[in-house]
Each structure stands twice: as structure tokens, then as C-alpha cells.
Chimera marker file (.cmm) of the C-alpha trace (Angstrom):
<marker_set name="trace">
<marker id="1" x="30.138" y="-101.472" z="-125.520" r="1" g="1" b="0" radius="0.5"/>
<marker id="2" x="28.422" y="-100.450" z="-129.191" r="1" g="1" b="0" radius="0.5"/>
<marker id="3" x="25.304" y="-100.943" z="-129.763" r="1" g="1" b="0" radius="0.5"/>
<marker id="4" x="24.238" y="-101.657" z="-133.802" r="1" g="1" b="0" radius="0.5"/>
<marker id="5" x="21.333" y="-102.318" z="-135.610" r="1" g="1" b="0" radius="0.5"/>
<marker id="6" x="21.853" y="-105.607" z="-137.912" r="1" g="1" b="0" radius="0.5"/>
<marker id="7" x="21.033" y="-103.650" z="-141.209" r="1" g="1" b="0" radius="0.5"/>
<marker id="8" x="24.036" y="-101.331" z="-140.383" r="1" g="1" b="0" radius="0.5"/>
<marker id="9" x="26.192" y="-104.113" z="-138.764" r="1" g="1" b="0" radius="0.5"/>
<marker id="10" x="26.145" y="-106.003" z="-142.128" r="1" g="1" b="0" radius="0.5"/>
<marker id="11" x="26.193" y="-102.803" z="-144.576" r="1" g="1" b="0" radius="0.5"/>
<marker id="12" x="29.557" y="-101.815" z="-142.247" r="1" g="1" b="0" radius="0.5"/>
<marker id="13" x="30.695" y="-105.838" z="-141.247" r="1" g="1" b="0" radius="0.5"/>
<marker id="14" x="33.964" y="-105.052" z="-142.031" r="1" g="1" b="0" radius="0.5"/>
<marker id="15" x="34.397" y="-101.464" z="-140.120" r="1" g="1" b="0" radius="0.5"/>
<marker id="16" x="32.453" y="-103.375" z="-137.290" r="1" g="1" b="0" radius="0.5"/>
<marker id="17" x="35.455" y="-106.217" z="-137.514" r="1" g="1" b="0" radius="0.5"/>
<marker id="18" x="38.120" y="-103.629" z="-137.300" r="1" g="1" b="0" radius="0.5"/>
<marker id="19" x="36.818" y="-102.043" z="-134.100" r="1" g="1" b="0" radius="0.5"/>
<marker id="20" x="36.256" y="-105.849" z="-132.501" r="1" g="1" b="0" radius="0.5"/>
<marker id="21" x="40.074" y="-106.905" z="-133.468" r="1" g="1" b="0" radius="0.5"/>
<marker id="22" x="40.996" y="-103.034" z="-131.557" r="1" g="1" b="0" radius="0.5"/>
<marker id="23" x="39.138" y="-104.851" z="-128.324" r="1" g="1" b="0" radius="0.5"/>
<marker id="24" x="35.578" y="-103.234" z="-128.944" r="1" g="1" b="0" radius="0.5"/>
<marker id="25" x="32.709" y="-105.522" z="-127.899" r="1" g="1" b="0" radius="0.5"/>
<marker id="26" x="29.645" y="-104.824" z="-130.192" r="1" g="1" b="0" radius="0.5"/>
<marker id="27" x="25.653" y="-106.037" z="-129.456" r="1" g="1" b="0" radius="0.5"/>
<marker id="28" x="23.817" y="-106.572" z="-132.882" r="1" g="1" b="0" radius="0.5"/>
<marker id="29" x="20.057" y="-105.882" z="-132.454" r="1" g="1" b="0" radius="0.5"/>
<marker id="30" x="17.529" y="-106.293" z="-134.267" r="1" g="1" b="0" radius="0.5"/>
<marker id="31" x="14.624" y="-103.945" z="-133.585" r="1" g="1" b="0" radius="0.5"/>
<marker id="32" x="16.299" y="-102.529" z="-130.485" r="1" g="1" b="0" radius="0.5"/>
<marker id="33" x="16.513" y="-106.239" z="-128.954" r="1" g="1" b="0" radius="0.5"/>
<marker id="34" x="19.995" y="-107.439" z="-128.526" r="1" g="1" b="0" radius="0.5"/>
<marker id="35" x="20.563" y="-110.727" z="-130.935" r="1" g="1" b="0" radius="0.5"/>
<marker id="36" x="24.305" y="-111.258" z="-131.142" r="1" g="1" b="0" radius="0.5"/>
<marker id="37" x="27.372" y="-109.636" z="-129.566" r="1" g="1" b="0" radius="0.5"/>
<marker id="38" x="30.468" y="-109.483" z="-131.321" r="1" g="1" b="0" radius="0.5"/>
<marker id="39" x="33.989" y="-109.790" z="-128.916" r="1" g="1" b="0" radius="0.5"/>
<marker id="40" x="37.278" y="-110.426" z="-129.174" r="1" g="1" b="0" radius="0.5"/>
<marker id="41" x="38.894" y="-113.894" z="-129.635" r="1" g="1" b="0" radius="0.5"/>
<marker id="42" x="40.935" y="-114.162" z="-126.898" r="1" g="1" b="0" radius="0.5"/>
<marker id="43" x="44.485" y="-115.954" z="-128.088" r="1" g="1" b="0" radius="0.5"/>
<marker id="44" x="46.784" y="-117.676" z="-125.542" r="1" g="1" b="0" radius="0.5"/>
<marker id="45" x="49.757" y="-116.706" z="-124.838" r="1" g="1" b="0" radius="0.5"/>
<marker id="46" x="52.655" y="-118.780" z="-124.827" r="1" g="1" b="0" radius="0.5"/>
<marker id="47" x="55.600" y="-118.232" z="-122.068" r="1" g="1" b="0" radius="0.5"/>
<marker id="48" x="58.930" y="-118.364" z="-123.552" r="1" g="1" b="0" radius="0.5"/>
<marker id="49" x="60.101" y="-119.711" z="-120.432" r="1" g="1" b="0" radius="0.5"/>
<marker id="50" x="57.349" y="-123.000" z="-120.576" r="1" g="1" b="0" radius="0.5"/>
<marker id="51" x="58.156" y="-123.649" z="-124.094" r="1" g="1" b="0" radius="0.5"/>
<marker id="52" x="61.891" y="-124.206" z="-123.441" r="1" g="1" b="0" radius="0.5"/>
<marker id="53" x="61.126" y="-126.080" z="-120.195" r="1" g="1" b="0" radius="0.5"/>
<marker id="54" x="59.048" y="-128.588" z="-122.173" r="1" g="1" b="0" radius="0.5"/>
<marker id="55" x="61.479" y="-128.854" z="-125.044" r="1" g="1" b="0" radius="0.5"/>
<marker id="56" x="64.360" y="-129.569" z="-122.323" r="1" g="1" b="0" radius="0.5"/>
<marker id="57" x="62.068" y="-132.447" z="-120.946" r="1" g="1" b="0" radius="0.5"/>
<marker id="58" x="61.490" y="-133.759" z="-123.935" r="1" g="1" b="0" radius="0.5"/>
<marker id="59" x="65.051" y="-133.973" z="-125.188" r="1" g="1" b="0" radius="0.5"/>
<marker id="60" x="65.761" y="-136.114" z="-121.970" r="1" g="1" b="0" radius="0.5"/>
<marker id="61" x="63.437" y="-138.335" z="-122.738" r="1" g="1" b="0" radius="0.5"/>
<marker id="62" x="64.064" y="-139.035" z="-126.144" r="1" g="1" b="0" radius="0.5"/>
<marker id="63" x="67.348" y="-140.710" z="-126.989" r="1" g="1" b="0" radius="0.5"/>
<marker id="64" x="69.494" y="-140.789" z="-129.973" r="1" g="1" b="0" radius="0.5"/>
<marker id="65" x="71.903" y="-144.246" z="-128.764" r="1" g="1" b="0" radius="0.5"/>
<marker id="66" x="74.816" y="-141.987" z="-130.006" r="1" g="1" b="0" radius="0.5"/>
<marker id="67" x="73.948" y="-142.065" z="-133.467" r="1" g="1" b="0" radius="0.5"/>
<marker id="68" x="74.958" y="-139.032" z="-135.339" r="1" g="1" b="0" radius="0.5"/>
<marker id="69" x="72.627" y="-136.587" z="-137.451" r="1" g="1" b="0" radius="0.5"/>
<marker id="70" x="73.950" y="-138.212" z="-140.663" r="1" g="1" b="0" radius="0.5"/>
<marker id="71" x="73.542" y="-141.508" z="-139.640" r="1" g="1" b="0" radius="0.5"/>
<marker id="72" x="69.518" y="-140.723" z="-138.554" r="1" g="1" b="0" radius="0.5"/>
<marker id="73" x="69.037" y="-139.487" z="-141.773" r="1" g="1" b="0" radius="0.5"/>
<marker id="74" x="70.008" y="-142.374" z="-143.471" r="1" g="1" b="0" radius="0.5"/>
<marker id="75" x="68.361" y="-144.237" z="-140.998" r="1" g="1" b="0" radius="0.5"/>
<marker id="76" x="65.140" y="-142.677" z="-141.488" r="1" g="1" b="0" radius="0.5"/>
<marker id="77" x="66.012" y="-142.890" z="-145.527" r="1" g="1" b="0" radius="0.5"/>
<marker id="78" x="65.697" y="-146.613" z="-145.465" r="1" g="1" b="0" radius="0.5"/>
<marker id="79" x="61.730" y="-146.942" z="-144.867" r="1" g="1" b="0" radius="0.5"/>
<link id1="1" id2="2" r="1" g="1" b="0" radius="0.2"/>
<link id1="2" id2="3" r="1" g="1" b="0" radius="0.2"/>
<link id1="3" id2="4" r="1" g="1" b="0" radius="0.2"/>
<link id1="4" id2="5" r="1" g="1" b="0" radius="0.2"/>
<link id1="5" id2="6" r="1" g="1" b="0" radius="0.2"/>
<link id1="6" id2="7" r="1" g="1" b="0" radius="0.2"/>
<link id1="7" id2="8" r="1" g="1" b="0" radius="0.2"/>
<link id1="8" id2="9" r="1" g="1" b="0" radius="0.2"/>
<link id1="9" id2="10" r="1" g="1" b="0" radius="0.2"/>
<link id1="10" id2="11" r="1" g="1" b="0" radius="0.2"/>
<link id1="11" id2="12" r="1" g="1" b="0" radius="0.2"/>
<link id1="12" id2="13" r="1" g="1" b="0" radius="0.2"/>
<link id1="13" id2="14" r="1" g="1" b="0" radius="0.2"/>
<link id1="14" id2="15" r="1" g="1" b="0" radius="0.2"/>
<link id1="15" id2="16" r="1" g="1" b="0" radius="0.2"/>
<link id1="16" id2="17" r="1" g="1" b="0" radius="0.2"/>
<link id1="17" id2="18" r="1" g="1" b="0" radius="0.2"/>
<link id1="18" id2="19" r="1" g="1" b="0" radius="0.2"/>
<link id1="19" id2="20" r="1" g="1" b="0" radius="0.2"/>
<link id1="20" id2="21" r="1" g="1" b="0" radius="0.2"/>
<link id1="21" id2="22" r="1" g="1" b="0" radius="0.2"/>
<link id1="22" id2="23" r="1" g="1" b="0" radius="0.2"/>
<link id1="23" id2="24" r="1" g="1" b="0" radius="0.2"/>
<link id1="24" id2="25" r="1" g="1" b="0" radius="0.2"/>
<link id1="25" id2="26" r="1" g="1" b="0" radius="0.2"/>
<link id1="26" id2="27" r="1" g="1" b="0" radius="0.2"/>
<link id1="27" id2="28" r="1" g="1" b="0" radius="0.2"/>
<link id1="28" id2="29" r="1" g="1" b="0" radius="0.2"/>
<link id1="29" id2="30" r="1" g="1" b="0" radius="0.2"/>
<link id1="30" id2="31" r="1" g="1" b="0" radius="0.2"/>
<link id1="31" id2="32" r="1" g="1" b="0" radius="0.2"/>
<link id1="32" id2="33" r="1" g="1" b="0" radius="0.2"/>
<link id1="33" id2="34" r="1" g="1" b="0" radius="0.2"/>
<link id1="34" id2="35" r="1" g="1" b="0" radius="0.2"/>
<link id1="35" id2="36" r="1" g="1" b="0" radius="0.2"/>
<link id1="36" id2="37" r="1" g="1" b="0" radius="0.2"/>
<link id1="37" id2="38" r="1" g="1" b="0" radius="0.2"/>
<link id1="38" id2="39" r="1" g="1" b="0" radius="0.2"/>
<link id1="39" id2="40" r="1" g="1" b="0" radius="0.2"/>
<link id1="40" id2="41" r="1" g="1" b="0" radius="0.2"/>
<link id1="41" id2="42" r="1" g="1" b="0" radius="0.2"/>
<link id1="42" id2="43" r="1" g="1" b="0" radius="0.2"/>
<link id1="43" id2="44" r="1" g="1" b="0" radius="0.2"/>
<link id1="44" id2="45" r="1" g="1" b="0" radius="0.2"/>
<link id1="45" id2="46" r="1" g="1" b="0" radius="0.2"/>
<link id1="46" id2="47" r="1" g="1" b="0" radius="0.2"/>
<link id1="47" id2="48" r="1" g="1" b="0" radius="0.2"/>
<link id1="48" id2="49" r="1" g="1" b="0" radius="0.2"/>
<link id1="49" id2="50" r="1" g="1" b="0" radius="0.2"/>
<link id1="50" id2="51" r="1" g="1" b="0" radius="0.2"/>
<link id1="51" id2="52" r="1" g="1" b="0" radius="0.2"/>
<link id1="52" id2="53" r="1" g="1" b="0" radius="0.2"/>
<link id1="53" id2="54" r="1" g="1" b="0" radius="0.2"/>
<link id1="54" id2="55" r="1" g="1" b="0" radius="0.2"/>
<link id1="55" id2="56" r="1" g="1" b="0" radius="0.2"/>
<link id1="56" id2="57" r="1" g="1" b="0" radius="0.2"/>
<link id1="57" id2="58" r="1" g="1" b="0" radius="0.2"/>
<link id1="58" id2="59" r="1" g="1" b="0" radius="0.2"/>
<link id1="59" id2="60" r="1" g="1" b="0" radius="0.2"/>
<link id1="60" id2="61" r="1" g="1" b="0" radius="0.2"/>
<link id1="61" id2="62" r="1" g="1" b="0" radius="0.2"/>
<link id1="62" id2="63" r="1" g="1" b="0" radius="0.2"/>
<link id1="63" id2="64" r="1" g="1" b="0" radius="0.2"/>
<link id1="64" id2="65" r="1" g="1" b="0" radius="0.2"/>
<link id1="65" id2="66" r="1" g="1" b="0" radius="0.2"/>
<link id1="66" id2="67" r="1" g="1" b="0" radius="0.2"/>
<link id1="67" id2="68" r="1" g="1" b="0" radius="0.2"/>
<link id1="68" id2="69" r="1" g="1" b="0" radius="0.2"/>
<link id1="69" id2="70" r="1" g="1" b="0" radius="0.2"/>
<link id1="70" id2="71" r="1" g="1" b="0" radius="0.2"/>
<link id1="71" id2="72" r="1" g="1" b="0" radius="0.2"/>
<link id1="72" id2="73" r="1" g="1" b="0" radius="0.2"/>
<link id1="73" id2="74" r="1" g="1" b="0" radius="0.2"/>
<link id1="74" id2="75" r="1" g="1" b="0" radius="0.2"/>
<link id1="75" id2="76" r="1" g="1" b="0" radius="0.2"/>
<link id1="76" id2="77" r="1" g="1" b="0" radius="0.2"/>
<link id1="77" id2="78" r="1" g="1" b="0" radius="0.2"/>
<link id1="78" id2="79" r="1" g="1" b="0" radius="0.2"/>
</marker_set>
């Protein structure tokens, strides 16, 4: 964990940014008291594996009453 004063944090934001997207957690203070700490967003991940399950149950739900792609279309073309 960095430590940064917040004159140098926003003279060197974007350097500061760069080490936070590498997974660096940075305090801000401001006269040696901690104010802010910059971390990582964490982002979900999505399982492969769920995504097709969900896109399998949803196909079973939904149904087409043996209508063809073209005839959708033109279904959907008439509103």
C-alpha cells in the first residue's frame, strides 16, 4: 500500500491511475492524515459455463410456434 500526499497525487493522477489499474491500492493524505484511498474496481467475472446454461433455459422457454426466421421477420416488419 502507497502512501501520497494530495499535491503529488493530483500533479501525477494519471501515473497514480496506472499503478491502481496494475492492482496497487494508494492512501491520499493530506498533511500526513489519510483522506482517500484509491483501489481497484473489482469486475465480475462471467462463467462461460453459466452464460450458456441460462441461454439454454431461456430458449426452452421461449417459443417460436414453428414459424421460420423469414417469416418472424416479416412478422416483426408489420408493426
Amino acid at each position: 500500500m502507497k502512501q501520497i500526499g494530495s499535491y503529488e497525487a493530483k500533479t501525477h493522477l494519471a501515473d497514480l491511475l496506472a499503478e491502481v489499474q496494475g492492482g496497487e491500492i494508494v492512501i491520499i493524505t493530506r498533511r500526513g492524515v489519510p483522506i482517500a484511498k484509491l483501489v481497484p474496481i473489482e469486475t465480475p467475472q462471467v462463467k462461460v459455463e453459466a452464460a450458456k446454461d441460462g441461454l439454454k433455459a431461456l430458449r426452452k422457454q421461449t417459443a417460436s410456434g414453428n414459424l421460420s426466421i423469414r417469416e418472424m421477420i416479416e412478422e416483426g416488419r408489420r408493426f
